[in-house]
Phi, psi and omega in degrees: 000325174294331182264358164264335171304297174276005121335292154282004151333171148259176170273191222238349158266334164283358192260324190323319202268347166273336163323298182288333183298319181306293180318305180329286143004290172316282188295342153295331161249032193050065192265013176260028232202350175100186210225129171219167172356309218242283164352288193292328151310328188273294180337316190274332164266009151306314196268007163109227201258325181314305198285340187284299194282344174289331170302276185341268199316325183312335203272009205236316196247090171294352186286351175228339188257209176245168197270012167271301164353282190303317169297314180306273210321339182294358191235027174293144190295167164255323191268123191264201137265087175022116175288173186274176196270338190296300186298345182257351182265343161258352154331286186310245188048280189276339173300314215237352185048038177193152183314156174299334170295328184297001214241346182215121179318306163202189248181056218286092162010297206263120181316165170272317140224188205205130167223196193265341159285310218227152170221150215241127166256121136297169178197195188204126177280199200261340137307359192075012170311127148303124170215192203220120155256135188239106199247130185279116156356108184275165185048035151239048144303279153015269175301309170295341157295342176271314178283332176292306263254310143312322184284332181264346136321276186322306165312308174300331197277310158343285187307339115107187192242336165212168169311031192285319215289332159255028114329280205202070173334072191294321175311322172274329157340280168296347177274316186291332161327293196290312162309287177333303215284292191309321162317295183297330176300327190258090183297326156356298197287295210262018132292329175301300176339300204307328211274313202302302192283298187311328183279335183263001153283332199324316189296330243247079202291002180238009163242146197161166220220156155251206200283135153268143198244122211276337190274340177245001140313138124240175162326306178262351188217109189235126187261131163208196165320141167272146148278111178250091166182187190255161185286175188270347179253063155259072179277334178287310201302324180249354164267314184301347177266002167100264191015128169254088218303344176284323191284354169253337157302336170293307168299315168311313208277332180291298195310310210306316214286338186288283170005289184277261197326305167235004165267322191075025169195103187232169222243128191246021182204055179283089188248172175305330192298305157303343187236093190281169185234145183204086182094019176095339143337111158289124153293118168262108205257135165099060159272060191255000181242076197242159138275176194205129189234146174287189184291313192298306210288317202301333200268013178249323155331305208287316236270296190304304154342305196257352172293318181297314195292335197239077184346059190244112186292338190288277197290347164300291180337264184325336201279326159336290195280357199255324183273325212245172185238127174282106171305344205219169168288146177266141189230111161268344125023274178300294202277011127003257188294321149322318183267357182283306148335290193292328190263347176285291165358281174271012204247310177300359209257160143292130173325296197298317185280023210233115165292060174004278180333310199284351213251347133337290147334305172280306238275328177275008173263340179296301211283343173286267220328324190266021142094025206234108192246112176309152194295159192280323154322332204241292190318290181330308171293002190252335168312322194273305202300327152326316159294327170280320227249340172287336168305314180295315163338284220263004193237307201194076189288003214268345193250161186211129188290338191315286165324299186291339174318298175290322156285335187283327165299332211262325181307313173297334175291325169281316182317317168268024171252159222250100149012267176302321154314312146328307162318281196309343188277323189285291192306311182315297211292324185295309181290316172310309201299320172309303233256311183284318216260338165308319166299337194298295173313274201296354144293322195276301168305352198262324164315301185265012163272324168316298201285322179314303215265028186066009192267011194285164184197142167230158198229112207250105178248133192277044184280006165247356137254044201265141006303331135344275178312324176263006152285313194303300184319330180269345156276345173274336145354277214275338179261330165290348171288312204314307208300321202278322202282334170301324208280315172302330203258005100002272218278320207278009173273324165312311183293356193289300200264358171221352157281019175287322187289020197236351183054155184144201234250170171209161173191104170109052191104307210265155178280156181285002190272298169280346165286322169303306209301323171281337143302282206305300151323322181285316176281317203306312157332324182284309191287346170312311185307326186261355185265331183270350174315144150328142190251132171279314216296347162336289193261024170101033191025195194324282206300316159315319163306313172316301186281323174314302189282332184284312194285341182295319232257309184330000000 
């Protein structure tokens, strides 16, 4: 990836004039004076559609930022300023390699919207279809390849000058970033998307995408269906066509849970805006962002879902350590009792009243604080639900996803249960239990033949105090330097005071014997000073301070 990047770089005289507009930027909002919320949002649309979409993503990954961070940033715009009509029209053009007219009946001057990739035209084909053309920005391959190309300039030089790298991989950041952004440049993938999602709807009569018109696609330019119909937070508007605003919260919430539980491809930026109502249909719109969970994550979901509800603390524990990759040894100990906190918390609640998002939310927050950093899949999905549940908040609050999940699990678990099977699963399990408990007496004698005869031994490992042992050890570190920097500067004050009569060489006065003895004391002295400095990575280093101090500050 890296190596595609600087490939379609610019050269470092061509970086010079965006470099100085970024600095600009910087120095407009005082950024040496700190960062609070609200700031870094305005900074990132300031510096243009890369910092926009880089936002995006950030607002997604509660496992590095803080939940206020991610909130302000979910609420970076989309709608940019508009390009002239002349530049999307040689995009098409150049695309299609003959005029617009040959190719569309008409063509509506003015977008429908502007985003920062991308900007949406109506038209009309030369069959009279209504359709939507979304035409890519030109040359912003170009520019966002260039701002990587810088931002990973800049991330090396932070790593550095401080411990951020151990913290916060800003470098794996920008890469997954810079994947999104591409993904989203090739409308080709999210025709796929679109094809992907209409076949696993297909069962489905009140959900659906619209069509893509597979023949008029490229890379850069995507034709589809037009949607004549209304957004879903238009509530007077969807009350006045008759529409019953619970039964479309219901349904949204059933299709997201079908989505995430059983296609495992869900639409990762559902916002009102994406979700239209069109003949009693839900639409879903903009699938050029989707996420995807493996078999394995969806079954571990379900396993967190049904831990919380029947409070079993065992299997959460696991499902944490099962989803997520631990940077560090894990004091389990610690994340216990966090997750022990968090389900008596949610666990006293009625099911209908339990905020899905939020309770996401803490468990990845849980799961940073323990150094245990969650799949980019697992972020993405709590973003959209916190997105969906806001809809439903504002659409129709009587409904609770929470709720509709735990039927919808419970509906599949009758559906997939299989009889005979079951049958077979028990007797195996009754002949192991049979088969182990026979054994038990002669086991339980082999035990106390051990212990009679003095050969017993147990093997005791402490893993929830080894920050303890590797606190003592590092004082005692730090008290045999002391004991060594006493012992030179003894023998070399002695050597001072009674090795002048021994004659040799001298420096600064001093025999040359006690002037060493008194270096060699100063750096050890030096390295004290600098092994007792406040340890940052405590406190999340350079980058956890930066933010720890701006949101108290804020």
């Amino acid at each position: 990836m890296v190596e595609t990047q600087e490939k379609v770089g610019p050269s470092r005289q061509a970086s010079l004039p965006r470099l100085k507009e970024m600095l600009a930027v910087l120095r407009r909002y005082h950024i040496t004076r700190g960062l609070t919320p609200k700031k870094l949002r305005r900074i990132l649309e300031d510096m243009g559609p890369t910092y926009i979409k880089l936002g995006q993503l950030l607002s997604m990954r509660a496992d590095l930022l803080p939940a206020a961070y991610c909130q302000e940033l979910a609420r970076l715009r989309t709608e940019v300023n508009p390009l002239p009509y002349q530049d999307i029209k040689q995009v098409i053009e150049a695309e299609y390699g003959q005029s617009v007219q040959s190719i569309f009946l008409s063509i509506d001057i003015v977008p429908l919207g502007s985003a920062s990739i991308a900007q949406v035209h109506a038209a009309t084909l030369k069959d009279h279809r209504r359709v939507v053309v979304k035409v890519q920005r030109p040359g912003i391959r170009q520019v966002m390849a260039r701002d990587i190309v810088l931002m990973k300039k800049a991330i090396r030089i932070l790593n550095a000058v401080s411990d951020l790298s151990s913290t916060v991989d800003l470098s794996a950041v920008v890469d997954e970033m810079w994947a999104a952004a591409q993904q989203e440049m090739d409308f080709l993938l999210e025709a796929a998307h679109m094809r992907e999602f209409a076949f696993h709807q297909s069962g489905v009569a009140y959900a659906g995408c619209p069509q893509v018109v597979d023949s008029l696609t490229t890379s850069r330019v995507l034709v589809m269906e037009y949607i004549d119909g209304v957004r879903i937070d238009e509530l007077e508007e969807l009350k006045r066509r008759g529409y019953d605003l619970n039964e479309i919260g219901a349904k949204l919430a059933e299709n997201y849970c079908k989505q995430v539980l059983d296609d495992a491809f869900f639409h990762a930026d559902p916002h009102p805006g994406n979700l239209w109502i069109r003949d009693g249909k839900i639409i879903f719109l903009d699938l050029g962002m989707m996420g995807r969970l493996s078999a394995r994550d969806r079954a571990l979901l379900r396993d967190a879902f049904g831990a919380v509800a029947n409070h079993d603390i065992y299997t959460l524990k696991g499902v944490v350590l099962a989803l997520g990759e631990a940077r560090q040894e894990v004091n389990h100990a610690r994340l216990y009792a966090a997750l022990d906190e968090l389900v008596t918390r949610y666990g006293d609640m009625d099911v209908g009243s339990i905020n899905l998002g939020s309770l996401l939310q803490e468990l990845m927050e849980i799961a940073k604080t323990n150094d245990i950093s969650m799949p980019a899949g697992i972020s993405m999905l709590a973003r959209g639900i916190v997105t969906i549940e806001g809809v439903l908040r504002f659409c129709c609050p009587d409904i609770s996803l929470m709720q509709v999940i735990t039927s919808h699990m419970v509906n599949a678990r009758l559906e997939d249960w299989d009889i005979p099977q079951e049958a077979r699963k028990t007797a195996r399990s009754l002949y192991t239990l049979f088969t182990k408990g026979a054994q038990i007496p002669a086991q339980l004698s082999d035990v106390l033949k051990i212990a009679a005869n003095g050969q017993g031994r147990v093997n005791l490992e402490l893993t929830e105090s080894a920050e303890f042992f590797s606190g003592v050890s590092s004082l005692l570190n730090r008290l045999i330097l002391c004991l060594i920097i006493i012992g030179l500067l003894i023998a070399s004050a002695l050597l001072c005071a009674y090795g002048g009569n021994l004659g040799g060489p001298q420096v600064l006065g001093l025999p040359w014997t006690g002037a060493l003895g008194f270096a060699l004391a100063f750096i050890l002295c030096l390295r004290l000073v600098f092994i007792c400095r406040p340890h940052r990575k405590k406190h999340g280093g350079w980058f956890g301070r930066f933010f720890t101090k701006s949101s108290k500050t804020k």
